[in-house]
N, CA, C and O of each residue as an XYZ file, in Angstrom:
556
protein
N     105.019     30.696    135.293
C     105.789     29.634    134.670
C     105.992     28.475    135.651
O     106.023     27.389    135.073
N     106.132     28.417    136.929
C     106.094     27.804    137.725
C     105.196     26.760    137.807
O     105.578     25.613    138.043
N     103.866     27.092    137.609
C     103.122     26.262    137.732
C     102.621     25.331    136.050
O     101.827     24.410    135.858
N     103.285     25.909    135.348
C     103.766     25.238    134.227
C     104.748     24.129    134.002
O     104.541     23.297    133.118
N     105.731     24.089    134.712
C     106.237     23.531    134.996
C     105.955     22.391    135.522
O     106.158     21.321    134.948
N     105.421     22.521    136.753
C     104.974     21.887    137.701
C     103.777     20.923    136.691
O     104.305     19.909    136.236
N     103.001     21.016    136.485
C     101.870     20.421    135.596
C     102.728     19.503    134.874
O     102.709     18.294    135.105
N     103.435     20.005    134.059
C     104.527     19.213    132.811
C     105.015     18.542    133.420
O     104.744     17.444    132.934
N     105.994     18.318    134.755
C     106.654     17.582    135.259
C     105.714     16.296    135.587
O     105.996     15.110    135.416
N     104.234     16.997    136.230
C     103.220     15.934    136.456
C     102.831     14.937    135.159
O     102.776     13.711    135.064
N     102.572     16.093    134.146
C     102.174     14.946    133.170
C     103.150     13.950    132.274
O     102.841     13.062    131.479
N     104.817     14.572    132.824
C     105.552     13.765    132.075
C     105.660     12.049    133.040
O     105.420     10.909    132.642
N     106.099     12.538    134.334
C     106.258     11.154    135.444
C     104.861     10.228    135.410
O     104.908      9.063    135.803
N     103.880     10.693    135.021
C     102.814     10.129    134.575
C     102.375      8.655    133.777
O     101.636      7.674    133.854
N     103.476      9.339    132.926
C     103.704      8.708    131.460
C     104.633      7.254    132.169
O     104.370      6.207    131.576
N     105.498      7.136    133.161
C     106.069      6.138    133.319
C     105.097      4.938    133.754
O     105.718      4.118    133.078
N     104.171      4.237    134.278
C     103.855      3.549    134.650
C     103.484      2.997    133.056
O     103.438      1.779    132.882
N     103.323      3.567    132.350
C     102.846      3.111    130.605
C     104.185      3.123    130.383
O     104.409      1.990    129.958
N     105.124      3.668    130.411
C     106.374      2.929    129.935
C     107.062      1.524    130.553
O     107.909      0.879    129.935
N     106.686      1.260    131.527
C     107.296      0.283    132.325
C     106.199     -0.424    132.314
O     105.868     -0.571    133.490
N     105.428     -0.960    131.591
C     104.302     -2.273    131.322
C     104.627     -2.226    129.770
O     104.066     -3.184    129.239
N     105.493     -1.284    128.632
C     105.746     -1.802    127.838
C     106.780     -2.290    127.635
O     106.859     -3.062    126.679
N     107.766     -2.069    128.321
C     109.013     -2.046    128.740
C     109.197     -3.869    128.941
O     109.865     -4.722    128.358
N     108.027     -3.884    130.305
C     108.021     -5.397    131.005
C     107.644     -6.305    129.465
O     108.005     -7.477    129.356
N     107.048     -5.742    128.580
C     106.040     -6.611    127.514
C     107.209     -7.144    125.996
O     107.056     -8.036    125.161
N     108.288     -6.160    126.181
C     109.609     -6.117    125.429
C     110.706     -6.647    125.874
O     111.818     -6.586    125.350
N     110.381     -7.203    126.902
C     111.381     -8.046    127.790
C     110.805     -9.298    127.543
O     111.531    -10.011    126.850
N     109.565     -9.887    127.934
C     108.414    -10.411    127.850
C     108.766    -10.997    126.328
O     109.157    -12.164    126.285
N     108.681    -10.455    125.412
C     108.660    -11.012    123.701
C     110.039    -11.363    123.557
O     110.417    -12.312    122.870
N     110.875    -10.515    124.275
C     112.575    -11.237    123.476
C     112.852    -12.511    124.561
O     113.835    -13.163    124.210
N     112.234    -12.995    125.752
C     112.600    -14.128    126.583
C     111.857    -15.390    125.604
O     112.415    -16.473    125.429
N     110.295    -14.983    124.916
C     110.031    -15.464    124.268
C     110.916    -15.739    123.086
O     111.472    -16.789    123.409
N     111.133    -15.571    122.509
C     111.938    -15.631    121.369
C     113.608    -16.046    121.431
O     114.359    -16.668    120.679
N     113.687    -15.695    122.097
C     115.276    -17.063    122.904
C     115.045    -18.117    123.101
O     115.737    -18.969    122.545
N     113.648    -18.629    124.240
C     113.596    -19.933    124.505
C     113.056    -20.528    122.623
O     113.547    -21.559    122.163
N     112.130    -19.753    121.875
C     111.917    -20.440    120.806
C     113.077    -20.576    120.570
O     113.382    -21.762    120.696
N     114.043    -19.853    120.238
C     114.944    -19.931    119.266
C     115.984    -21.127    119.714
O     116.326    -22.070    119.000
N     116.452    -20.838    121.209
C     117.353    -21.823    121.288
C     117.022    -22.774    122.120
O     117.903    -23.482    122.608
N     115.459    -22.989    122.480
C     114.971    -24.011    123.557
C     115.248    -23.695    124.786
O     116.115    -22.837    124.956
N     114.633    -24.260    125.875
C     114.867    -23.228    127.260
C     115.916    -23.734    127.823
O     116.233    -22.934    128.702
N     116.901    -24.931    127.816
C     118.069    -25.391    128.000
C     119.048    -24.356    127.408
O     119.900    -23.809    128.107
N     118.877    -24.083    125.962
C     120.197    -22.997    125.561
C     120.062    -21.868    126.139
O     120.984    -21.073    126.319
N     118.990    -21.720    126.449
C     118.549    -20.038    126.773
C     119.039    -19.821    128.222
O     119.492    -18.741    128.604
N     118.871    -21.376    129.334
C     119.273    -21.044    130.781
C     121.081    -20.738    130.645
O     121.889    -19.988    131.193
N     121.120    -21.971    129.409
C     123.145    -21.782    129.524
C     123.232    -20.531    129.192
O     123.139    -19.709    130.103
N     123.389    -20.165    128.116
C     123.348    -18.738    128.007
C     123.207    -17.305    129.148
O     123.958    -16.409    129.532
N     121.514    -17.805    129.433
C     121.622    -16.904    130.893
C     122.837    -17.134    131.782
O     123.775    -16.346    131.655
N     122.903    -17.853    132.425
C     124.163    -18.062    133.627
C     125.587    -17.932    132.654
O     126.505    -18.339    133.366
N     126.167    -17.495    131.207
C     127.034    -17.615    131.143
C     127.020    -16.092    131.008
O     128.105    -15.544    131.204
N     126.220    -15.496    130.777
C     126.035    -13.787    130.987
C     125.683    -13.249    132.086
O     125.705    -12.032    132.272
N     125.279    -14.195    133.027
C     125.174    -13.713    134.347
C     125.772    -12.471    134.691
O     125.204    -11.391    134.526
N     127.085    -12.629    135.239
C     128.189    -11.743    135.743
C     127.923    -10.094    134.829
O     127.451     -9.067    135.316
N     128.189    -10.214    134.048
C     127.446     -9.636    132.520
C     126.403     -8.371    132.694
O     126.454     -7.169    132.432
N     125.601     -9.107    133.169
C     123.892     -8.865    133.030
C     124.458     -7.847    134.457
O     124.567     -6.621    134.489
N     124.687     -8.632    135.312
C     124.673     -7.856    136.569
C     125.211     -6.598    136.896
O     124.940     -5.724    137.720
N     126.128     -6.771    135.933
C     127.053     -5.260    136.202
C     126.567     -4.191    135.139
O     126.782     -2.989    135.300
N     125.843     -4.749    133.953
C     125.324     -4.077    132.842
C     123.574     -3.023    134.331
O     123.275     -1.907    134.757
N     123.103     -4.455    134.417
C     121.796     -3.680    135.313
C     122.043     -3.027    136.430
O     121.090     -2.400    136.892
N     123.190     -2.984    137.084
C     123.434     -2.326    138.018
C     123.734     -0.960    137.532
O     123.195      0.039    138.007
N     124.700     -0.934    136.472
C     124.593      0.505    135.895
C     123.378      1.283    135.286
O     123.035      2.465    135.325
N     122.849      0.131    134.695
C     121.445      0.837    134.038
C     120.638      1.431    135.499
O     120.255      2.601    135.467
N     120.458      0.832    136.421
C     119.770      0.975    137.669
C     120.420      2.509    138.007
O     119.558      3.381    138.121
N     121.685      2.907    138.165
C     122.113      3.895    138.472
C     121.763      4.815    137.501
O     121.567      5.926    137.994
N     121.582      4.754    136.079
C     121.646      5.933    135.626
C     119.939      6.032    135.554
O     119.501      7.182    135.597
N     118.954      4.942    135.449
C     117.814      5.703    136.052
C     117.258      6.456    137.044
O     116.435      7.371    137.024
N     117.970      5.800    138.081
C     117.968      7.008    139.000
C     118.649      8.040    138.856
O     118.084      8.719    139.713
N     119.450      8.721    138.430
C     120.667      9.642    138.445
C     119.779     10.374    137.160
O     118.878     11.209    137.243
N     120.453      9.661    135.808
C     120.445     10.254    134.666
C     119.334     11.225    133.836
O     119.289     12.316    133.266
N     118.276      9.810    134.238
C     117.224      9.978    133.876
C     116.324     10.730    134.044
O     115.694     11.209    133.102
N     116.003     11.068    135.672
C     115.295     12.039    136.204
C     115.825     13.611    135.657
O     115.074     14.578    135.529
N     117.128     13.604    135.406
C     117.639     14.705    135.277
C     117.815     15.367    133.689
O     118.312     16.343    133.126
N     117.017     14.074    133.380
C     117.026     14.710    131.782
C     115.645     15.041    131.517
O     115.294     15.868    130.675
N     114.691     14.216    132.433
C     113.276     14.402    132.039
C     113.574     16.375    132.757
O     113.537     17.496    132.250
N     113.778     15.951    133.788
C     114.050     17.956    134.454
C     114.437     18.467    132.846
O     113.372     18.799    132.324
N     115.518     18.637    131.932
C     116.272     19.446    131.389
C     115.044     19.236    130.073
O     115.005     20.157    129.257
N     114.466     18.542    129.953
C     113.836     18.572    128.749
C     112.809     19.183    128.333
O     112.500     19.812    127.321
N     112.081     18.733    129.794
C     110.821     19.608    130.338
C     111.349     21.208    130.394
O     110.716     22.080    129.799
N     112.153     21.408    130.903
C     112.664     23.022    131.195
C     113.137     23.195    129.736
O     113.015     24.386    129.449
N     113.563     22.579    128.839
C     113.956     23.376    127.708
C     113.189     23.622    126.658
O     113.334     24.462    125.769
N     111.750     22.241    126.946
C     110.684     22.594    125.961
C     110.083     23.795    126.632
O     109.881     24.659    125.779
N     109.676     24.229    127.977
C     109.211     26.042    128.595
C     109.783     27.154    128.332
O     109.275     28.275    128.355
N     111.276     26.736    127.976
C     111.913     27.757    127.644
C     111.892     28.447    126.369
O     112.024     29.645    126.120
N     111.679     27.346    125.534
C     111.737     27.209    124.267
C     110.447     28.246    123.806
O     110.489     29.189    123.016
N     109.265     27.705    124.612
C     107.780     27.830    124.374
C     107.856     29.959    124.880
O     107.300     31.007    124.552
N     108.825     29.512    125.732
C     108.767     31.303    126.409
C     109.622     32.519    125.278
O     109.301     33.678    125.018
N     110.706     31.757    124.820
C     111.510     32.359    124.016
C     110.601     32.537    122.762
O     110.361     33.679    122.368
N     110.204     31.697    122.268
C     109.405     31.792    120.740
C     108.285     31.100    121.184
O     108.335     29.870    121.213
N     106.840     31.947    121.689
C     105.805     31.595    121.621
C     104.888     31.010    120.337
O     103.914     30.256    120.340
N     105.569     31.638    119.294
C     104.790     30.983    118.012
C     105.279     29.984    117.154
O     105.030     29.786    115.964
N     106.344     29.114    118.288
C     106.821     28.409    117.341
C     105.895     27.173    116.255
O     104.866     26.591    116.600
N     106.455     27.050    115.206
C     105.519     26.227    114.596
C     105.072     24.717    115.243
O     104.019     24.078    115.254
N     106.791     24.437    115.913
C     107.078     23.066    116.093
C     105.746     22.447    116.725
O     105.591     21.280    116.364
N     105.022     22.791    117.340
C     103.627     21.939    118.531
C     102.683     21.991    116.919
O     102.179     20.870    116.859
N     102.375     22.559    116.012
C     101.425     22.169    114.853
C     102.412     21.027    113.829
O     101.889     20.110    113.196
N     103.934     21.317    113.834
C     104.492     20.776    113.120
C     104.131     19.080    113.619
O     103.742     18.174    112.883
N     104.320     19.039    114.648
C     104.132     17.327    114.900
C     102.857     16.871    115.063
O     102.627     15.665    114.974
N     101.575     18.052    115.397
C     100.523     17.404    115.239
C      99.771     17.130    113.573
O      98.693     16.655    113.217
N     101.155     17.793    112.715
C     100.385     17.538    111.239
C     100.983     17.032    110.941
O     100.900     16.963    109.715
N     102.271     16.085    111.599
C     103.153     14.918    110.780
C     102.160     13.780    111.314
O     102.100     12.856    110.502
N     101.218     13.548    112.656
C     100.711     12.660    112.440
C     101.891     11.269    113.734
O     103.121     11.229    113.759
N     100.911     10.365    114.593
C     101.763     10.169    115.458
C     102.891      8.994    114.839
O     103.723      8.483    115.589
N     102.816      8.716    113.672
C     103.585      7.309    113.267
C     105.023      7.964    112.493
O     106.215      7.657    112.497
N     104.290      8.906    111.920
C     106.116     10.029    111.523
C     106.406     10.697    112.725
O     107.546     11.159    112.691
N     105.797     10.930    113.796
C     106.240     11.586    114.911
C     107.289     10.712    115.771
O     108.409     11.012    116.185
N     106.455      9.399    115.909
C     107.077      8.428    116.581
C     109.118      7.987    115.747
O     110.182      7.802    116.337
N     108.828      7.989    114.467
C     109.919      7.407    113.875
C     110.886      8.867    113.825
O     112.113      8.781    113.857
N     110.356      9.871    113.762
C     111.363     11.020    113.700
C     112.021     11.158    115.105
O     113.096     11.736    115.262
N     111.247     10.542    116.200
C     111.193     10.859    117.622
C     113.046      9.499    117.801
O     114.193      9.709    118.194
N     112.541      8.643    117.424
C     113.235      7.344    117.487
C     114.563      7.740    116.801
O     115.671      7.800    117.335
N     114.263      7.979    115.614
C     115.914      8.429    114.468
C     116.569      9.126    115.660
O     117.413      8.642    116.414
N     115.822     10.819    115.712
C     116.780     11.442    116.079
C     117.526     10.878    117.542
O     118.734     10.871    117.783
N     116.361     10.396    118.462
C     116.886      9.654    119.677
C     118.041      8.695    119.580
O     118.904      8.666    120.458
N     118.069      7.917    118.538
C     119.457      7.090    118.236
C     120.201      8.275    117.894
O     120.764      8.697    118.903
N     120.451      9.045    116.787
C     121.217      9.666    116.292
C     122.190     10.569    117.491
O     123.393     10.824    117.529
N     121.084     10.888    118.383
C     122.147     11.964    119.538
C     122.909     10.581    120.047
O     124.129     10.708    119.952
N     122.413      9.044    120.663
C     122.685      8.089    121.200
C     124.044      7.671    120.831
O     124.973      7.481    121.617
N     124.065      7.539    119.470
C     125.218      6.904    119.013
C     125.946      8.330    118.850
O     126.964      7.896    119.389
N     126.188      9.275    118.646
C     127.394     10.363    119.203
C     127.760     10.852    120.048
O     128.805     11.498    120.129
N     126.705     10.579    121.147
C     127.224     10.149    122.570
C     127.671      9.120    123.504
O     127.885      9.019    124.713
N     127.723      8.420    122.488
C     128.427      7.057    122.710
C     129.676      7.122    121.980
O     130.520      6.367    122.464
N     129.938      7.563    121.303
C     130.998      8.058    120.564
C     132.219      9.055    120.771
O     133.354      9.095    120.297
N     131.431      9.941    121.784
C     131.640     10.884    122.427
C     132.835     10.308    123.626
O     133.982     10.666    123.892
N     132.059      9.405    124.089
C     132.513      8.655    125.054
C     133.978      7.993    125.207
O     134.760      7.843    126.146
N     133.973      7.660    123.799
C     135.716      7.028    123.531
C     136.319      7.877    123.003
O     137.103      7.647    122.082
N     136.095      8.979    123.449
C     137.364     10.087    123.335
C     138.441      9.559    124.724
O     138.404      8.495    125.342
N     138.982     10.255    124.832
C     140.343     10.175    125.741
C     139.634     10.600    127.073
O     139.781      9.814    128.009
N     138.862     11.761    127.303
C     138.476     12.456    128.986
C     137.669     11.611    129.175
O     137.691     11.338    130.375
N     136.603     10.749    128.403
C     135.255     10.020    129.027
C     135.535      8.362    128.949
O     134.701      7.606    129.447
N     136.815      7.799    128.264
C     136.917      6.691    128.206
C     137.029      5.947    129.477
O     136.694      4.775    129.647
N     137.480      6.661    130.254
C     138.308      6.200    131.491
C     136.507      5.458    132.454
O     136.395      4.307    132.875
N     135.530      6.432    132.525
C     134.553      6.005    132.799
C     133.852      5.731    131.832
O     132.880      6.486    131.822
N     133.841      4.859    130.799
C     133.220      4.470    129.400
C     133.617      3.427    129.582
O     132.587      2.762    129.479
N     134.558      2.610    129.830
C     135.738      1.180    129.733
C     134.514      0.696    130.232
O     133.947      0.183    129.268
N     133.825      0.593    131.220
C     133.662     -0.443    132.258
C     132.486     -0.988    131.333
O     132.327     -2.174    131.043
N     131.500      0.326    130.817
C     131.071     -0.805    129.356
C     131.265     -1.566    128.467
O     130.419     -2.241    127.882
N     132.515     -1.522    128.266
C     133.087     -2.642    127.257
C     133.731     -3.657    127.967
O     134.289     -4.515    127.284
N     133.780     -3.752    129.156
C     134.661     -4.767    130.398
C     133.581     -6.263    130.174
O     134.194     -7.329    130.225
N     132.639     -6.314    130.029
C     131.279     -7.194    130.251
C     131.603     -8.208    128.985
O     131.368     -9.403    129.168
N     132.301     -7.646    127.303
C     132.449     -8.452    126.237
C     133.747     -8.774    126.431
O     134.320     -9.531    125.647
């Protein structure tokens, strides 16, 4: 299992250099689409009036890629081996190759919001607000 692992971990970190050139390309289309929208004068005011904003928003995002992220690709990877070890016959690996990658992709997306927003939700309870605030400090 080890070296199962190991492979998976390879072929998942893999996958980032293709996420981060689409990533750059989605950043890329919405800068586009500001300066259309509000000309590159509204778009600089704007920038510098979110400045402060932006900074404390990317500084956190910066932290939880390093932190968060790595540690979920770990838990995900380990829970799809586990999964695979516990119930070798599961259907699920034919189930998504016969939904086909465009229902895969949108089932992939739903459910990804769906945990998103109840863990964000999660968050403004009373124990997690206290470190939750500082996201809402920026509006």
């Amino acid at each position: 299992m080890g070296s199962q692992l190991a492979q998976a971990y390879r072929d998942g970190f893999a996958q980032i250099p293709n996420q981060a050139v689409l990533l750059a390309l989605c950043a890329g289309l919405f800068l586009a689409l500001s300066i259309g929208l509000r000309g590159l004068a509204g778009s600089l005011k704007n920038a510098r009036a979110a400045g402060e904003q932006s900074r404390i928003n990317l500084i956190f995002w910066a932290l939880d890629l390093v932190t968060v992220g790595p540690l979920l690709a770990v838990m995900a990877v380990s829970g799809g081996l586990l999964l695979h070890r516990l119930w070798p016959h599961s259907p699920l690996p034919g189930l998504w190759a016969w939904m086909g990658p465009v229902a895969t992709v949108s089932l992939t997306i739903f459910l990804g919001d769906f945990v998103a927003y109840w863990r964000h939700r999660a968050q403004h309870s009373a124990w997690l607000w206290p470190a939750h605030a500082v996201h809402h400090s920026g509006t």
